[in-house]
C-alpha angles and dihedrals in degrees: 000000000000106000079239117020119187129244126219113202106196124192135304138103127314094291088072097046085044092057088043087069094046097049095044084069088074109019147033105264131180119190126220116200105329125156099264132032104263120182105286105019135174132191120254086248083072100057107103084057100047087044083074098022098068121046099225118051118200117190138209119258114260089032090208125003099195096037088242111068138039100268114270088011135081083222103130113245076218089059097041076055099058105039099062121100132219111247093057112139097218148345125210129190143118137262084001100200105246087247074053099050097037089055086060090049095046096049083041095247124159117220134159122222104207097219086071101043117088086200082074099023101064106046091032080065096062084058105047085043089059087034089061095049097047087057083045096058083038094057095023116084095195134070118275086224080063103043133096106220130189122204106208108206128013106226123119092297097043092051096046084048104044091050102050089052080048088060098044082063091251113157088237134182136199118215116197143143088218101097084193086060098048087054094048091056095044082055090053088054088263117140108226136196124186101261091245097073086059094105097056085045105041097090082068095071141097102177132032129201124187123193101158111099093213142082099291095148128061132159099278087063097042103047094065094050111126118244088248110050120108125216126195127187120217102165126104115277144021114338086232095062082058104043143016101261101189099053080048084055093047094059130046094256118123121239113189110173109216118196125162092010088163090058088048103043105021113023095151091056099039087049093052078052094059095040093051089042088054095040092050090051091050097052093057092052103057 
């Protein structure tokens, strides 16, 4: 590896710009196309030269948001392909499409995708949790000290979640088919139901938050939400591969979809999260 390699930071929100600034502390760094002028900056337009020009890639999260094209760009995922070289240190990105991943492979390139890193995973959970609660006091017109709310899953998102309604002094409850994870809420002070006997219990709750990116919510379900409940969905995708929207839209329930809440609320942090989460990487590989 180079003694100072040097970083591309391509695209994306101000997590990325704000990463740009913490990675520029210890390494040459130009920036293509990213929300704000940083230093050495290059227009996207010059992207398929700064991909083999710098040693170290860093892409934007999502890394494409159609499946066809580099997030926030018309630049080709294909072209992106076939304009690496072999001999890069690292690439960095999130949600890296599998023709994406196996080119890497192919050339022997390491990367990290940061959905699968818990270095990314696990703070990046506080902030969707408070995330989550700031779009709650934004689509709720009570009061959350007056409001029922139901955590749907218990992963990294659903505990830093429940527990920071817990500690709103919201009555909250955890649904989920992991009996382990029931038990580790109740162990938190949570109350906790098998995710089956949701539908019995749903007209409880004011608000609703989802964190399982699956089907959770079928008619059955939605069709005994109250007019008045609230659901917002924090999991990955589209809101109508987790519920069943037009039974939502049939009733006076409120569905908010609520994707890369980090980025939206709290751009600087989730930018340090992705810097320390690069440097780290880079240190072990030295």
């Amino acid at each position: 590896m180079p003694a100072n390699p040097t970083f591309a930071i391509i695209g994306g929100d101000r997590r990325l710009t704000c990463l740009a600034q913490e990675i520029s502390r210890s390494y040459p760094v130009t920036c293509c196309g990213t929300s704000e002028s940083l230093g050495n900056f290059r227009p996207i337009s010059a992207l398929l030269n700064t991909i083999q020009t710098c040693d170290v890639l860093v892409f934007p999260m999502p890394f494409s948001k159609d499946g066809f094209t580099l997030s926030g760009t018309e630049i080709s995922i294909e072209e992106i392909i076939d304009r690496i070289p072999a001999g890069k240190i690292h690439i960095f990105g999130g949600k890296f499409p599998n023709r994406f991943k196996a080119r890497c492979t192919e050339l022997d390139i390491p990367y990290t995708d940061w959905m699968d890193s818990e270095l990314v995973s696990l703070p990046n959970a506080v902030l969707t949790a408070e995330g989550a609660i700031l779009e709650a006091l934004q689509h709720t017109p009570n009061s959350l000290a007056y409001t029922n709310a139901a955590v749907l899953g218990y992963g990294r998102c659903g505990k830093a979640l429940a527990v920071r309604l817990k500690n709103l002094c919201l009555q909250t409850t955890v649904f989920a088919r992991n009996p382990i994870q029931r038990l580790e809420a109740e162990m938190a002070g949570i109350q906790s139901e098998p995710l089956e006997n949701l539908a019995e219990k749903i007209a409880q709750y004011g608000l609703l938050f989802n964190t399982i990116p699956a089907m959770v919510l079928g008619k059955t379900e939605c069709s005994l939400l109250s007019p008045e409940t609230n659901l917002l969905d924090l999991a990955s995708g589209d809101i109508a591969e987790h519920v069943d929207i037009k039974t939502i839209c049939s009733t006076a329930a409120n569905a908010v979809l609520c994707p890369g809440l980090p980025g939206k609320y709290f751009p600087k942090a989730a930018g340090h999260i992705l810097a320390q989460a690069v440097l780290t990487q880079m240190k072990t590989s030295t």
